[in-house]
Steps between C-alpha positions, in 0.01 A plus 500: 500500500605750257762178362287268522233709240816583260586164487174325417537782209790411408379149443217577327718738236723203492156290385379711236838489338474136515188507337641660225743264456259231475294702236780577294591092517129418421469689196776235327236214575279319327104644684206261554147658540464690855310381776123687535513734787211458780207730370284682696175325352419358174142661385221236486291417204204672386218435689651451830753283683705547762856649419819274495767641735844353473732407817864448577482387824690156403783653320324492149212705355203264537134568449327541861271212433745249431700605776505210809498772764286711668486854410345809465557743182392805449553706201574880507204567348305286786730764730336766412162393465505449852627828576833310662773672531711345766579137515335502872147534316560214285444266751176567593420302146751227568431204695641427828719797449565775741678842439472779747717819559609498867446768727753761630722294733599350217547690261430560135510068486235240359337183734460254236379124519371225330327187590565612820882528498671864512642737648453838674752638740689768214850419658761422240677217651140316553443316149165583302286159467382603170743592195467840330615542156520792206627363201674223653689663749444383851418793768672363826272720734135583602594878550430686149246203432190675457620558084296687261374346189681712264516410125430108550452224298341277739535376839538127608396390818657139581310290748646240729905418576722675194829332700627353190389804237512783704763392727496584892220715706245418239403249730089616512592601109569768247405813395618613182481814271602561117516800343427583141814454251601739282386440167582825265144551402514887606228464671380623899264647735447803725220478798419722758269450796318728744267386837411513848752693727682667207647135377726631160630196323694530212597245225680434181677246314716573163627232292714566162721375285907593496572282222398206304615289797524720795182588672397709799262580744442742781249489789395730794238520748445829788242466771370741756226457723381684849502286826179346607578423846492838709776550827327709736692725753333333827591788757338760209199282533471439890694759703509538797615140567862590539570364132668812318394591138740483244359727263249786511129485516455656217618194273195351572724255762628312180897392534484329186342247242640153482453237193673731203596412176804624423651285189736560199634238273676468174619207337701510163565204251688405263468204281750350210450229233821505439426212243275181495688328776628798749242704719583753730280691753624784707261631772565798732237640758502769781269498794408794757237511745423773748195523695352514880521117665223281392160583747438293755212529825540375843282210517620390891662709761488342832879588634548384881865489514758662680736732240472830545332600210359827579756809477229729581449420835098467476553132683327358151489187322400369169149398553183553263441846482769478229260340307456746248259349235501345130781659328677752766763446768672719731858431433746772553825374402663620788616329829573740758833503760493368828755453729764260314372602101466774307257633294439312141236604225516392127290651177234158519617504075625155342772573230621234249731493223615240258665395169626215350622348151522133340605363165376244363611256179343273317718295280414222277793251499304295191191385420444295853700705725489838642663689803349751689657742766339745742761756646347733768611802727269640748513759810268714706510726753157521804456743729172455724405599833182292764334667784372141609236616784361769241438736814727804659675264783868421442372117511676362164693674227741357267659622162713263249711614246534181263791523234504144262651385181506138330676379214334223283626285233317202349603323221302203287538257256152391277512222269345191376577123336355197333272738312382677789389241635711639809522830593749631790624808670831483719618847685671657764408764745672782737392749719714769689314699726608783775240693780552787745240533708592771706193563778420723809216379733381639807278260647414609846228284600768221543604478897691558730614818285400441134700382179683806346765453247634507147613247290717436196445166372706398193390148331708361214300171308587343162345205326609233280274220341556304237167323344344248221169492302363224266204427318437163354278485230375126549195504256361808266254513869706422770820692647710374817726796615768572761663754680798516764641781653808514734521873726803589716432808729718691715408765760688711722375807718730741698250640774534875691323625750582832671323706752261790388864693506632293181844427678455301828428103414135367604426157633839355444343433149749736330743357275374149543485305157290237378508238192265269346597253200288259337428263231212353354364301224159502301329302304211473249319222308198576279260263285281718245266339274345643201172335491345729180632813367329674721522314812822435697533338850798427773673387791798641687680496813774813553675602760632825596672701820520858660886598557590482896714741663564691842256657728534880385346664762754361826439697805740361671825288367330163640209589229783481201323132419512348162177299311467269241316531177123423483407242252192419309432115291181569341258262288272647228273392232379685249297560187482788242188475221311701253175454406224639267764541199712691719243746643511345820855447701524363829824406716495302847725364738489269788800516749609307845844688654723369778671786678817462693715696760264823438659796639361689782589769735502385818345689783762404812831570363818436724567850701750642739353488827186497653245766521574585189246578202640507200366496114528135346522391148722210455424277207497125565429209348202381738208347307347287252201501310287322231351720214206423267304688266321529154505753277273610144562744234272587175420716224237524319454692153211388300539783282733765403307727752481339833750403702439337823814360729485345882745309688437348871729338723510302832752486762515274784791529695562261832737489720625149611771562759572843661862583729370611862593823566404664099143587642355362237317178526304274268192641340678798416570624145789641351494913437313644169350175436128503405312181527295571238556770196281573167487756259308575217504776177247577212523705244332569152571739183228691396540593120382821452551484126734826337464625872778261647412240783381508815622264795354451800695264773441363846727344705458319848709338760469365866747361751422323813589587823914502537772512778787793489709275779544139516438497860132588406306712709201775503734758487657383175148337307437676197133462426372373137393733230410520138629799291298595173638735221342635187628662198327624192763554142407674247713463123475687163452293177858550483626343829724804547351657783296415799371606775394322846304565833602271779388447828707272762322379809180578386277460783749650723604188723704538790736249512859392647829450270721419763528502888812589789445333790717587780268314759720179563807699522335715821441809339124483500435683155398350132446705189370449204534638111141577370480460146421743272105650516301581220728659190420660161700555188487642190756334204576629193724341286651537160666266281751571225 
């Protein structure tokens, strides 16, 4: 591993010094004017109107409204009006868009989806169905997904198949953040926060000038916060019942507090003009996390198997007096020896650490031609732990230790001809990726003896694509444009399983090997019309596809099975208009999907032997399914004052053939896919004269009922609910300081994030993660 890191360094040394070659040869040519950068939002005119936001989501900066897809854009200033500050929250204001951090068993990961395709299992050598970005590097994996909006620019939520822009595994879409560029101005901001449960956040951002043409700017972010879901010590609580304590009375029977906030970032920039044509961006950022395991409540415990999984000899099972109530459990994180195991506890903490770096040039060849190249290095360490049954019997227990680095390089070419009347991008993508996921689970509710072992799963992947973009300007109103995009993806995982002991083999599993390759072509074709300057329809059909692979999880070596991608060909129309003299903006889409080879976990894997009860997770190809759905965006800002924004969406997802033996059938929905989403924000500035401002905000949002499993089931329904927040800002005359009073959740809903179920795989338990109660904090920020 140790190589492997010193050579991606190596290369990236060898980069830099290639960029300053290239400077050094730029400076003896002749420099056209430089292409704008994206900003975050151009102010509107005086007496309201809504803000202009430019996008890059088609290789070009482009203003939002005139571009022919569908997407969400929020500003950083929009950010923090909300009182967002992970890119889970922004979804609750984006339609048919769902982000939620996962629960303990897996780890510190993100479920994300859109329009109903996603992904949730955390598992590195499962593909994501929706692409993650910072700064146009690709992040390969769901674990570390749950980023903090540190420092950004904006944040550009693509909508809809991305197979030909965003490449593979943005097959529901993309999701992608900029941060703010350097820009020399000296300028920055410190904030810190205080609120419920002794929350500390601290922020600050420093940008500054090195010299005329070299600019910098530094960014970091610390967050604490106390656990809100409480881990009771069950035999402190009921003795007597042959349950032993594991910690004195006189703790008040408290083990612990899951649902911490333990976060630290930095990210450093550095930015060059090293003349009109030659641009160069260096970014480096650290990550470290280290908190208790997210907090999660047994929701179903109905065990009635026939694993020993009592070491305490009290003849119990797990059954509903381990029901413990809204936000506690009685997890232990210990599983006691028996006869044929011995004795395993872990600390219940998730750790996570991460850094990366990318380069990036932008060099204009002439006055119609410019190439652009994205170099990227990233790496992370997890270390988590999941008591699955969240109760003191040695039922299930696992810990992974997940080790993963990728190496990214894309590289494209902009340019136009015939007076712009065409505009093109041509490029070229790779992707080298490596995971560990080294893992110890003790699940003793399996039969005839439970599933003990550890495994050490390597899985090498790498990427190559090659793809084409033009944009035909027919008329002054009417564009045809085209995209292509040819992916080659190779897979191969070298599986071990050893006995609790970590020498003797397991399940004649160990050393097997599996490989996947595949290959795969999208496509895109787009008619946009501009009707008026202010009023711009069109019509596309995309396609897109989720990477196949191996089953990861193989029990046994006649579970080391291979599946195929999952493809999407999706139809949309669209529209994007302002009205009112641009106080009134509003953004809809009307889409019909057709969903192919879906991959699902089946529930009847092949075993070794009969009377055997093992855990089953094999990914297959098995279904089909037709998806539909309309969704509206606006804003509204009839004067420089109020602000009003709301988006809804509708999802409806059928299934038109099923494989017999998934458990699921037709009429079921896919996971994290609402039916029906809205969301909706107001805010106004109060001018208090040579006092400052005053701004009061409101935010709602509501999501209808969801499935955590796509075998759905009571056990895994998560029921609807609608979240409100408030926040009131005040500003001096200056705009220098501020200060704000939030309140998240703010009449104190209970509600589900995510759901376990274990039901279907015999071990009679699901869990849930509560969200977050009622919070308070206190902001005070100052800029410079």
């Amino acid at each position: 591993m140790r190589s492997v890191h010193l050579m991606n360094k190596t290369i990236i040394a060898a980069g830099v010094s290639t960029l300053a070659f290239m400077a050094a040869s730029a400076n003896a040519q002749e420099a056209p004017a430089a292409t704008p950068a994206p900003a975050e939002a151009a102010a509107p005119a005086s007496g309201g109107g809504v803000e202009e936001i430019v996008v890059t989501a088609q290789f070009r900066s482009q203003n939002l409204q005139k571009t022919p897809l569908a997407i969400t854009a929020v500003s950083g200033a929009m950010l923090e009006a909300r009182s967002q500050t992970n890119i889970a929250q922004v979804a609750n204001d984006a339609p048919s868009v769902t982000l939620k951090p996962q629960g303990a068993a897996y780890g510190p990961s993100i479920a994300a989806s859109i329009r109903g395709i996603g992904q949730y299992d955390f598992n590195p050598a499962l593909e994501p169905g929706v692409g993650m970005y910072i700064d146009d590097v690709y992040y390969a994996t769901l674990t570390g997904g749950v980023f903090d909006l540190l420092d950004l620019d904006r944040v550009e939520v693509l909508r809809g198949p991305q197979g030909t822009l965003a490449g593979k595994n943005s097959i529901g879409g993309a999701i992608k953040l900029y941060s703010k560029k350097p820009v020399g101005d000296n300028t920055g901001y410190v904030s810190a926060t205080y609120g419920s449960r002794n929350r500390v956040d601290l922020r600050g951002s420093a940008d500054f000038g090195i010299t005329d043409n070299l600019f910098a700017r530094v960014s970091g972010v610390s967050k604490k916060q106390d656990g809100y879901v409480t881990r009771y010590d069950y035999g402190c609580l009921n003795p007597g019942q042959g349950i032993p304590q594991f910690k004195s009375s006189n703790t008040n029977c408290v083990l612990d507090k899951e649902g911490e906030i333990g976060y630290n970032a930095l990210r450093g920039q550095l930015r060059w003009e090293a003349n009109d044509r030659l641009e160069i961006n260096l970014i480096g950022d650290y990550t470290h996390e280290d908190h208790t395991v997210a907090g999660s409540v047994l929701t179903y415990a109905n065990y009635t198997g026939t694993g020993d999984i009592d070491p305490f000899g009290t003849g119990g099972t797990v059954d509903s007096r381990f029901l413990c109530g809204k936000y506690c459990n009685y997890a232990t994180f210990y599983s006691g020896a028996d006869g044929t195991r011995a004795a395993q506890i872990a600390n219940g903490r998730t750790k996570f650490e991460g850094w990366g770096t990318s380069g990036t040039i932008d060099y204009k060849l002439n006055d119609t031609m410019s190439i652009k190249s994205v170099t990227a290095y990233r790496q992370y360490h997890s270390l988590f732990t999941n008591d699955d049954d969240l109760t003191p019997l040695a039922h299930s227990f696992g810990s992974g230790n997940l080790k993963f680095h990728q190496f990214s390089e894309e590289l494209r070419l902009n340019g136009s001809f015939a007076d712009e009347m065409f505009e093109y991008t041509v490029g070229g993508y790779y992707l080298d990726e490596k995971s560990v996921y080294a893992t110890f689970q003790d699940l003793r509710y399996t039969s005839p003896a439970g599933t003990t072992f550890q495994g050490n799963d390597p899985v090498n992947a790498d990427t190559k694509a090659v793809f084409a973009h033009l944009t035909w300007h027919v008329t002054d109103k009417l564009s045809a444009i085209g995209g292509i995009r040819y992916t080659d993806e190779h897979k191969d995982y070298t599986f071990s399983r050893k006995l609790s002991d970590g020498v003797t083999p397991a399940n004649a599993v160990d050393g097997v090997k599996g490989v996947y390759n595949g290959k795969r072509v999208d496509y895109r074709a787009n008619l946009q019309y501009q009707f008026t300057p202010t009023f711009m329809a069109y019509a596309q059909f995309s396609t897109g596809f989720k990477g196949g692979g191996v089953n990861p999880r193989p029990f046994y070596a006649s579970q080391v099975l291979s599946f195929d991608p999952e493809t999407l060909q999706s139809y949309e129309l669209g529209a994007k208009t302002e009205l009112f003299d641009r106080m009134l903006r509003l953004n809809g889409a009307l889409f019909y999907s057709k969903y192919k080879d879906i991959q699902l976990s089946l529930s009847n894997c092949p075993q070794a032997g009969a009377g055997f009860a093992v855990p089953c997770a094999l990914p297959f190809n098995a279904g089909n399914a037709d998806i539909q759905g309309a969704e509206l965006e606006a804003n509204f800002r009839p004067t420089d004052a109020l602000t009003i924004d709301a988006s809804a969406s509708y999802v409806d997802f059928d299934y038109t053939s099923v494989l017999a033996g998934t458990g699921v059938t037709k009429g079921m929905r896919t996971p994290y896919n609402p039916k029906w989403k809205w969301s909706m924000g107001v805010q106004y500035e109060i001018d208090l004269g040579d006092a400052g401002s005053l701004t009061p905000r409101i935010d709602a949002s509501y999501q209808s009922m969801v499935y955590s499993n796509a075998i759905n089931a009571a056990t895994n329904r998560i029921p609807s609910y609608t979240i409100a927040n408030a926040r009131l800002t005040y500003r001096n005359t200056d705009n220098d300081w501020e200060a704000s009073l939030e309140v998240t959740n703010l009449f104190d809903k209970y509600y589900f994030l995510t759901n376990f179920d274990l039901v279907r795989t015999g071990a009679g338990i699901s869990s849930s993660q509560p969200g977050r109660p009622r919070e308070w904090a206190l902001t005070l920020k100052k800029r410079f």
